[in-house]
C-alpha positions as CSV (number, residue, x, y, z in Angstrom):
1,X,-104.5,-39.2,-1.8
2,X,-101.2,-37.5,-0.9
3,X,-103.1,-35.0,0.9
4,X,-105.3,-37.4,2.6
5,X,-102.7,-39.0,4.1
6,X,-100.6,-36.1,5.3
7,X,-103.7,-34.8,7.1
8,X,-104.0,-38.4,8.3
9,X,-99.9,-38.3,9.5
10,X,-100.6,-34.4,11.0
11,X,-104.0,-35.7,13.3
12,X,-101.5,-38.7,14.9
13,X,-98.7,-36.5,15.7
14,X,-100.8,-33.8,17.1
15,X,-102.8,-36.5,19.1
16,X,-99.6,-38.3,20.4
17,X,-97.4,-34.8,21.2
18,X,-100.4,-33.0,22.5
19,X,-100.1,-35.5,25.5
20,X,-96.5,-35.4,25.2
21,X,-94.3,-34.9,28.5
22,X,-90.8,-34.3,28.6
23,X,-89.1,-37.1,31.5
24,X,-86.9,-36.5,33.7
25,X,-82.8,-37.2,33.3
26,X,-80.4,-37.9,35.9
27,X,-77.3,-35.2,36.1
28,X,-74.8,-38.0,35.0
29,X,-77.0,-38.9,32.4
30,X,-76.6,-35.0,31.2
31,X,-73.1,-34.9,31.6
32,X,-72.1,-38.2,30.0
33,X,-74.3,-38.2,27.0
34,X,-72.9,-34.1,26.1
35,X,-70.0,-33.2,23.8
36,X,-69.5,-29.9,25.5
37,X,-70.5,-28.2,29.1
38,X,-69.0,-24.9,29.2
39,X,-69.8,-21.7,31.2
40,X,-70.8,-19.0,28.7
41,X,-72.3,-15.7,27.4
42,X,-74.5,-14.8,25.4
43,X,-73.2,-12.0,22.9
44,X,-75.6,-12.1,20.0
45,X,-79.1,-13.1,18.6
46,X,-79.3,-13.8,15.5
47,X,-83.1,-14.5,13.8
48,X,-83.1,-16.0,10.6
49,X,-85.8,-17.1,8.1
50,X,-86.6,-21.2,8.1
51,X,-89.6,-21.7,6.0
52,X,-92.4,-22.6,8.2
53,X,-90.8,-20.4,11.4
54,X,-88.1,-18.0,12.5
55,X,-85.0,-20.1,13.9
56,X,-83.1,-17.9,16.1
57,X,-79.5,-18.3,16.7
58,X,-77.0,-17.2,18.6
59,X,-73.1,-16.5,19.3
60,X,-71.8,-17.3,22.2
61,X,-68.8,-16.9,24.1
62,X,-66.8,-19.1,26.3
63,X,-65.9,-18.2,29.6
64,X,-64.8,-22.0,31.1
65,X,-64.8,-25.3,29.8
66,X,-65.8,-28.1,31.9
67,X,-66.4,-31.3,28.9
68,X,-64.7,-30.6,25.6
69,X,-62.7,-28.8,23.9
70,X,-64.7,-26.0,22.8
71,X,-63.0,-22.2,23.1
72,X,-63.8,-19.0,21.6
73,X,-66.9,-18.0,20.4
74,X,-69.5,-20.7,19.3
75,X,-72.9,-20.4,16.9
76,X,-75.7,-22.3,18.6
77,X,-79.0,-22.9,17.6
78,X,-81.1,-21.1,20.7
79,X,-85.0,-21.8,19.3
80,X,-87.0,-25.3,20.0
81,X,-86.8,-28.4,17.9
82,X,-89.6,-29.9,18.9
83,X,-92.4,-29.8,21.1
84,X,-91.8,-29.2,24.6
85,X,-88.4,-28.2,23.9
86,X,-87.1,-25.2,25.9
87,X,-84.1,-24.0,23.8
88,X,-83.8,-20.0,24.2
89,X,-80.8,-17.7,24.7
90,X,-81.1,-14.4,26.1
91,X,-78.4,-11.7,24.9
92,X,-75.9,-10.4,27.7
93,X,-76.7,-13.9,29.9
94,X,-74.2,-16.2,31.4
95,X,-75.1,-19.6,31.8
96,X,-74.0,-23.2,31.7
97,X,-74.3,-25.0,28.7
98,X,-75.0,-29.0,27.9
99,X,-74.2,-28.8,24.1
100,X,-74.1,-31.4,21.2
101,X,-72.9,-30.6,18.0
102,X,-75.3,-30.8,14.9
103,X,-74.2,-32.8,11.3
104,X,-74.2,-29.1,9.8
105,X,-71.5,-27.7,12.9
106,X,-74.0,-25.6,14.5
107,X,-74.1,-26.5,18.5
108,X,-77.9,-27.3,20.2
109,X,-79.0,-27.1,23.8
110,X,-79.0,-31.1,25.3
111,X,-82.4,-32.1,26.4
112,X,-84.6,-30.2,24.7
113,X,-83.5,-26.9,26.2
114,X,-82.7,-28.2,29.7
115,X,-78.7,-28.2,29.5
116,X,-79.3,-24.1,29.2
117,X,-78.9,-23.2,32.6
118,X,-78.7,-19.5,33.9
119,X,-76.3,-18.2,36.3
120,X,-77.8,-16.0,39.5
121,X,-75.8,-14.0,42.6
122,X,-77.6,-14.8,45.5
123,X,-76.0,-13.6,49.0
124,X,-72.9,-13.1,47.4
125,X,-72.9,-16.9,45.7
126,X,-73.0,-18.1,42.2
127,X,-76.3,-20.2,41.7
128,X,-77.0,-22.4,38.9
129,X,-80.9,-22.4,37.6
130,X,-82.4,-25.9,36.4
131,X,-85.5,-27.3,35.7
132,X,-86.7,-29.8,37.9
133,X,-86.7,-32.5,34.8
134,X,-82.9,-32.3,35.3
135,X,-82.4,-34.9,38.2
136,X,-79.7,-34.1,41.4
137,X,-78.6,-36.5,44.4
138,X,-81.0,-36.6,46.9
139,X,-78.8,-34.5,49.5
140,X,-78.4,-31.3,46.7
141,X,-78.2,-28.0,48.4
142,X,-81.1,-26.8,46.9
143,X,-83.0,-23.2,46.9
144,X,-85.8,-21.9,45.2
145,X,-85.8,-20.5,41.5
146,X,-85.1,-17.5,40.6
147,X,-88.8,-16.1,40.8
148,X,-89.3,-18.3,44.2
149,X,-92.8,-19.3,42.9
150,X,-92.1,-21.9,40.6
151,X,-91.6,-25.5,41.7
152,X,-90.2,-26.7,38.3
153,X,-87.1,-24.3,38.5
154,X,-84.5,-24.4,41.6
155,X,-80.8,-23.3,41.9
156,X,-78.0,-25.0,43.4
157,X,-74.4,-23.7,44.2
158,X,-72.3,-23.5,40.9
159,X,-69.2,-25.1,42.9
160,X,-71.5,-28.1,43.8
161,X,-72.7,-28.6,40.3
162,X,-68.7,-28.0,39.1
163,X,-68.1,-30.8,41.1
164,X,-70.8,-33.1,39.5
165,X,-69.8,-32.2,36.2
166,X,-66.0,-33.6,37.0
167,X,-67.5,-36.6,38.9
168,X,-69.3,-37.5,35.7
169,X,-67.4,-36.3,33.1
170,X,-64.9,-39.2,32.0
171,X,-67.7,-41.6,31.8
172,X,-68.2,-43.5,28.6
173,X,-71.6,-43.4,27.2
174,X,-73.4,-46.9,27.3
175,X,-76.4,-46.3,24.3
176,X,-78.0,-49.8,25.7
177,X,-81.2,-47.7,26.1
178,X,-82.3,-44.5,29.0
179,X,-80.7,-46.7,32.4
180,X,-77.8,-47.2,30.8
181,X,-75.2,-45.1,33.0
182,X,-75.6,-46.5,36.9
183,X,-76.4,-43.5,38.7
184,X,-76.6,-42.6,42.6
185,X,-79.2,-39.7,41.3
186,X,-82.2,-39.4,43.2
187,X,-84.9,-41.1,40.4
């Protein structure tokens, strides 16, 4: 019977998340609703053995801190949760981080891997990478990803998204459901 109904509980999940689709969040919701942005690096990988797959973390290492108070070096969890989630780290990579901190201490990636965001030099200027589920203002600078093929990935100036970050940053979160912060983000 047990195994009855775990095959039964394994055919709805796969039915429901094999449709599933990640939406879209506006930047202040990012910012408000993370513990820690900061600009880091990458210094190690770190693969481990979970039982049913590898979990891969990795340390990390501070360069700014924009929300928080997190210094130093940091262990983060850099390997999906759950489906559709992006979480990755790539060693000797700078990027901006939208972290929350786990019940056992270790840090995690914000929406499902899209608060990982990887720094670029483009004509001499510091560009920020995001996926396009990560909602800007209407008027962002925008330019195309890093591999200028891909509509779901785009880059804006890091100073423009530092100032975001501080616009955003004091705001309380409201957990009255996905609206709650009032946003002048393009939906």
């Amino acid at each position: 019977m047990r195994t009855l109904l775990r095959w039964c509980l394994l055919a709805l999940f796969f039915s429901v998340s094999a449709s599933a689709r990640l939406r879209s969040m506006n930047i202040d919701h990012l910012v408000v609703y993370s513990d820690e942005i900061v600009l880091a690096k990458v210094t190690e990988l770190l693969p481990s053995s979970a039982a049913e797959r590898d979990v891969v973390f990795a340390t990390v290492s501070v360069e700014k801190t924009y929300k928080g108070s997190l210094r130093g070096s940091f262990l983060l969890r850099a390997s999906p949760g759950v489906i559709c989630d992006s979480s990755m780290a790539i060693k000797d990579e700078t990027a901006l981080f939208f972290l929350n901190r786990g019940d056992d201490g270790v840090y995690y990636i914000q929406f499902a891997g899209r608060g990982r965001m990887p720094l670029r030099q483009v004509n001499g200027r510091t560009y920020v990478s995001l996926w396009s589920e990560v909602l800007l203002p209407k008027n962002a600078p925008t330019i195309a990803g890093p591999d200028g093929q891909s509509s779901y990935v785009s880059s804006v100036e890091l100073g423009y998204f530092e100032a975001l970050i501080r616009k955003y940053r004091d705001r309380k979160p409201v957990y009255s459901g996905p609206e709650a912060v009032i946003s002048d983000v393009a939906r």
